[in-house]
C-alpha positions as CSV (number, residue, x, y, z in Angstrom):
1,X,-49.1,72.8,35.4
2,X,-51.9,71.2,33.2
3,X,-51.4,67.3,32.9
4,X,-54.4,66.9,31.0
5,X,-53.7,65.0,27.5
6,X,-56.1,65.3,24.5
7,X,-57.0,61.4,23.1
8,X,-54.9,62.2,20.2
9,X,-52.1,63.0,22.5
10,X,-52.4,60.0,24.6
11,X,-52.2,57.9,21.6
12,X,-49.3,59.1,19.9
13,X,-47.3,59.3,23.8
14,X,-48.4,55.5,24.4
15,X,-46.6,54.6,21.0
16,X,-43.4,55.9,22.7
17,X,-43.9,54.0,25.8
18,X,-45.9,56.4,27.9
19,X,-48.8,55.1,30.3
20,X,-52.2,56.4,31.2
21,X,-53.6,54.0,33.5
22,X,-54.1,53.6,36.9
23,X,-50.9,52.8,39.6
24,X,-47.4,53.1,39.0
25,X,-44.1,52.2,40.9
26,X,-44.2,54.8,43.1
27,X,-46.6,53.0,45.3
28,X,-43.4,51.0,46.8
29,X,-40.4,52.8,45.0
30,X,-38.8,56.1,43.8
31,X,-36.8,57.3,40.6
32,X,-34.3,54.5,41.0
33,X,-31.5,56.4,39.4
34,X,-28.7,54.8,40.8
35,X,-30.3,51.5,39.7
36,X,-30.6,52.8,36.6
37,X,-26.9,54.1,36.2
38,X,-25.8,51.1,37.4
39,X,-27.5,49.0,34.5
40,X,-26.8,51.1,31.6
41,X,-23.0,51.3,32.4
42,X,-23.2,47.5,33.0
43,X,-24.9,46.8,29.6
44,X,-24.2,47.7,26.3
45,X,-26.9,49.7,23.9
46,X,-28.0,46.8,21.7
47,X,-28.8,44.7,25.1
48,X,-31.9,42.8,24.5
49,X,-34.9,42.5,27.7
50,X,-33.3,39.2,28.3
51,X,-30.4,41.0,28.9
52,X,-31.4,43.2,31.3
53,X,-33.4,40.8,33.3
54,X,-30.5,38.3,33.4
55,X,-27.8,41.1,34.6
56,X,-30.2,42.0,37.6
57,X,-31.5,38.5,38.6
58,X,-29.0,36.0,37.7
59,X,-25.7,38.4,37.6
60,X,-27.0,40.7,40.5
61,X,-25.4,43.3,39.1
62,X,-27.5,45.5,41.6
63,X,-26.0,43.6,44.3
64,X,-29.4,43.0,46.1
65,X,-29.4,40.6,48.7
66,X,-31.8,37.9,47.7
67,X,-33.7,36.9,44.7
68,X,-37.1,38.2,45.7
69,X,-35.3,41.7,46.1
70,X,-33.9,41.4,42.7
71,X,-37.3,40.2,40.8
72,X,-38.7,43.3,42.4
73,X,-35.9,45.6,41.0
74,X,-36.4,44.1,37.4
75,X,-39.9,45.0,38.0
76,X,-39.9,48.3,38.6
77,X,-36.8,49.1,36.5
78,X,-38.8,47.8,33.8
79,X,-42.2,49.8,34.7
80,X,-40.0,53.0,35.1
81,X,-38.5,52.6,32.0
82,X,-39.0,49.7,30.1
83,X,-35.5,48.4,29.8
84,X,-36.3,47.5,26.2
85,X,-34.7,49.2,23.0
86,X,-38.4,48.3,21.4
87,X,-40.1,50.9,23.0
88,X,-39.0,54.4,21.7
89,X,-38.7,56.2,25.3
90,X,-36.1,53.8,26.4
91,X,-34.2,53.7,23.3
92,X,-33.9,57.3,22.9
93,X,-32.8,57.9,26.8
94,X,-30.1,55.7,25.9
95,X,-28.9,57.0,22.9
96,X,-28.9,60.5,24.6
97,X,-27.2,58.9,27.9
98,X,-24.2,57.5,25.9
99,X,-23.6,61.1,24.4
100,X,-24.4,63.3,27.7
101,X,-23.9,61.0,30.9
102,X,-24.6,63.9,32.8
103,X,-27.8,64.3,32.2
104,X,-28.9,61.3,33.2
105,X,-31.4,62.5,36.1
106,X,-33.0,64.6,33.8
107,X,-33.4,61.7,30.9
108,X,-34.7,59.6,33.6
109,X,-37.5,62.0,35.0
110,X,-38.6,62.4,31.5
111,X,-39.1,58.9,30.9
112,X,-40.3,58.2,34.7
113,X,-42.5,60.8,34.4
114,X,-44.6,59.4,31.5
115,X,-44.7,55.5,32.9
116,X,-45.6,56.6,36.5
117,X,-49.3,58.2,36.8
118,X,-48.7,58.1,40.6
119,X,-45.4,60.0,40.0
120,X,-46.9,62.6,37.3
121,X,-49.9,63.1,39.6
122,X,-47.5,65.1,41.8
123,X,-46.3,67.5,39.1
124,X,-47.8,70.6,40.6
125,X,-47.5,70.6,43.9
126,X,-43.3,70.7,43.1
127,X,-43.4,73.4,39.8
128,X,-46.1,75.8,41.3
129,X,-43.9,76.1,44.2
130,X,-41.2,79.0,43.9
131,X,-37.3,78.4,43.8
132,X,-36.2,78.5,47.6
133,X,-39.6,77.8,48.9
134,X,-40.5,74.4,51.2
135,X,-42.4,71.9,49.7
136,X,-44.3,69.9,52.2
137,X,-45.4,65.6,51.7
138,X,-49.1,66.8,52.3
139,X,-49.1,69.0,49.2
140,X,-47.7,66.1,47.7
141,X,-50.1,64.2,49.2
142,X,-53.2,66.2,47.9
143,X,-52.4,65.7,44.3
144,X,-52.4,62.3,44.4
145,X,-55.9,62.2,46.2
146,X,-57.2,64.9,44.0
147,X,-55.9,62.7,40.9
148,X,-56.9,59.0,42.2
149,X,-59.9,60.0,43.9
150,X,-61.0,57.3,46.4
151,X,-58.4,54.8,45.4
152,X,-55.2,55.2,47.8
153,X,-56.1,55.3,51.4
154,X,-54.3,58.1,53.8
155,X,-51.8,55.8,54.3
156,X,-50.6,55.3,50.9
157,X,-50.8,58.4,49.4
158,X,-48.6,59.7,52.4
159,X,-46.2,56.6,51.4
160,X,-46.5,57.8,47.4
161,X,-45.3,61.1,48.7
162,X,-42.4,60.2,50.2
163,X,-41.1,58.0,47.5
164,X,-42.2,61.1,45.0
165,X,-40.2,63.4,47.4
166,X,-37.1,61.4,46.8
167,X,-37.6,61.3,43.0
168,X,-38.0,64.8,42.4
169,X,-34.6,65.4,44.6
170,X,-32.7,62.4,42.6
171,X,-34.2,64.7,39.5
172,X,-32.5,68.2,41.1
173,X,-35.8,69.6,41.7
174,X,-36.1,69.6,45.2
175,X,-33.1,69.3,47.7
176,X,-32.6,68.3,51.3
177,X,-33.3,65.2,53.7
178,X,-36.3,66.2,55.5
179,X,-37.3,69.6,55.0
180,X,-37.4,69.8,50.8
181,X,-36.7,72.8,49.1
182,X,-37.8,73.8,45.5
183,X,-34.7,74.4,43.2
184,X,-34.6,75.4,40.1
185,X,-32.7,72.3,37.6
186,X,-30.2,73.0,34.8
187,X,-31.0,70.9,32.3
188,X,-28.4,69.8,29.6
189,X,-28.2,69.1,26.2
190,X,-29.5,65.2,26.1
191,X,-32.4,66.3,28.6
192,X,-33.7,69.4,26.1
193,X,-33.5,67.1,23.4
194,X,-35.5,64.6,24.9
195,X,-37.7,67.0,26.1
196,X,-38.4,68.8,22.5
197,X,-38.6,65.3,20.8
198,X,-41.4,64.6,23.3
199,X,-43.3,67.5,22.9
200,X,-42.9,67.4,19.1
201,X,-44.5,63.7,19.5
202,X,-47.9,65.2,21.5
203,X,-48.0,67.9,18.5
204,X,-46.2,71.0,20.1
205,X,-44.5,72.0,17.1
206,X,-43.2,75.2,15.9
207,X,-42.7,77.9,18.5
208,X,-44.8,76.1,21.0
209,X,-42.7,73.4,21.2
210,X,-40.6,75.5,23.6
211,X,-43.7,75.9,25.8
212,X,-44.5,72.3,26.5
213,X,-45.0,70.2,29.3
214,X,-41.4,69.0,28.8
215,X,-39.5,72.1,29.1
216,X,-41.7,73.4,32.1
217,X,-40.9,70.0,33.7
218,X,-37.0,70.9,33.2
219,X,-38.0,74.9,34.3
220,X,-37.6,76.6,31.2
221,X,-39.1,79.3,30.0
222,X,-39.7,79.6,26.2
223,X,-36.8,81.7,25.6
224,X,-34.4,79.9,27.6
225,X,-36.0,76.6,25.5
226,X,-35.0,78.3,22.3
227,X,-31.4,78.6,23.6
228,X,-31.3,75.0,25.0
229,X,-32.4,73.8,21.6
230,X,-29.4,75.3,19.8
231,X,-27.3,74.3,21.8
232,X,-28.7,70.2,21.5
233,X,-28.5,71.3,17.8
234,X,-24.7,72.3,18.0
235,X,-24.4,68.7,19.8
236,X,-25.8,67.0,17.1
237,X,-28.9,66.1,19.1
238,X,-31.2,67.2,16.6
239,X,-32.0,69.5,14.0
240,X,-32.8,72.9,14.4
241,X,-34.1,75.7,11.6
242,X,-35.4,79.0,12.6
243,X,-36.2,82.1,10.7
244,X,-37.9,84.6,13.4
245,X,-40.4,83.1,14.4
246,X,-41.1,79.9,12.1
247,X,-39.2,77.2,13.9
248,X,-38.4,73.7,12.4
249,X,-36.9,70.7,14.7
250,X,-36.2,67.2,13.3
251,X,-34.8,64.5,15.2
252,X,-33.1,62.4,12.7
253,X,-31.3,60.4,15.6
254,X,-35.0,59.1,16.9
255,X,-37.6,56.6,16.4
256,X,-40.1,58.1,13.9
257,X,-43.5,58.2,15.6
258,X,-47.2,59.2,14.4
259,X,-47.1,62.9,15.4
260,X,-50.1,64.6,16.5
261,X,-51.0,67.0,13.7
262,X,-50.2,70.5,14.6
């Protein structure tokens, strides 16, 4: 899977809270998602940062064990996913989680996915991998070497594939303990949605909008994207206008961003 961004690209993801420099909290943590789950059903949409940071430090809504455990939590919460209705990602997994709960792994992953390089960097050694086939921590390993040459030593990029491992099975993408397994994910409405409106932001628009990054990271192929779509569209989740081939989505429930000209 090609993770290589034009400068245009870059520019218009980083207005939605994306990031393109070096590191990412997958040096010391994974997806988080039951941290996650456990702040957005504590906390109402409309939540200001201060909000967030005072439920986990102060209330301990995490129920971590000291206060050093909890900064740390705030801290990566907020590098995952920037816990802060000002920056578009965030607001729009939100908005999508409040209408389609269930998708919530998926939402996360999306948003994860674009504020971790460490985490991205491991994108193809999970979706080149067949459904049903094993995929091994030094595969995982690799990418991040090939991708940060020289700046993780063996050690770490061994502990960056672990705490990848576990975030690509909280995601549905791999399962078991030990031994992980490629599976295919079944994405739902919220996820596509966020997915399109993503792509649509980096300029896929039209009919390639159903062969972005975004659906291959939720395992569809362009038809099955199609589908997804009208299904979000029957959900309210966006707008959707096809004649053949000439395709149209609007999100009219999202931040308006600088799109990448087509």
């Amino acid at each position: 899977m090609e993770l290589i961004f034009t400068p245009e690209q870059r520019d218009a993801l980083t207005q939605v809270g994306y990031k393109f420099t070096a590191g990412g909290s997958h040096s010391s943590r994974t997806l988080m998602l039951t941290e996650l789950k456990a702040v957005l059903d504590a906390l109402p949409m409309g939540t200001d940062p201060e909000g967030y940071r005072s439920a986990v430090v102060k209330r301990n809504i995490l129920g971590k064990g000291t206060e050093s455990t909890r900064q740390k939590s705030i801290r990566h919460l907020r590098e995952l996913y920037a816990l802060s209705e000002a920056v578009p990602v965030f607001f729009v997994l939100r908005r999508l989680y409040a209408a389609d709960p269930q998708g919530l792994p998926l939402l996360a992953l999306l948003s994860a996915w674009g504020r971790d390089p460490l985490f991205r960097a491991t994108t193809p050694a999970v979706l080149t991998v067949p459904v049903g086939s094993e995929v091994q921590a030094r595969t995982l390993a690799q990418s991040v070497a090939e991708a940060f040459s020289d700046q993780y030593s063996e050690l770490n990029q061994n502990k960056i594939a672990r705490n990848a491992a576990s975030s690509w099975t909280q995601s549905g993408h791999l399962s078991g303990r030990t031994r992980k397994v490629r599976r295919r994910v079944q994405p739902t409405a919220g996820a596509v949605a966020m997915a399109l409106w993503l792509g649509d932001v980096a300029g896929f628009h039209g009919v390639s909008c159903f062969t972005s990054p975004w659906c291959r990271l939720l395992d569809l192929g362009a038809d099955q994207a199609r589908t997804r779509a009208m299904e979000a569209h029957r959900h309210g989740l966006l707008t959707m206008r096809a004649v053949g081939e000439i395709v149209e989505l609007t999100f009219p429930r999202f931040p308006v961003i600088e799109h990448v000209a087509p």
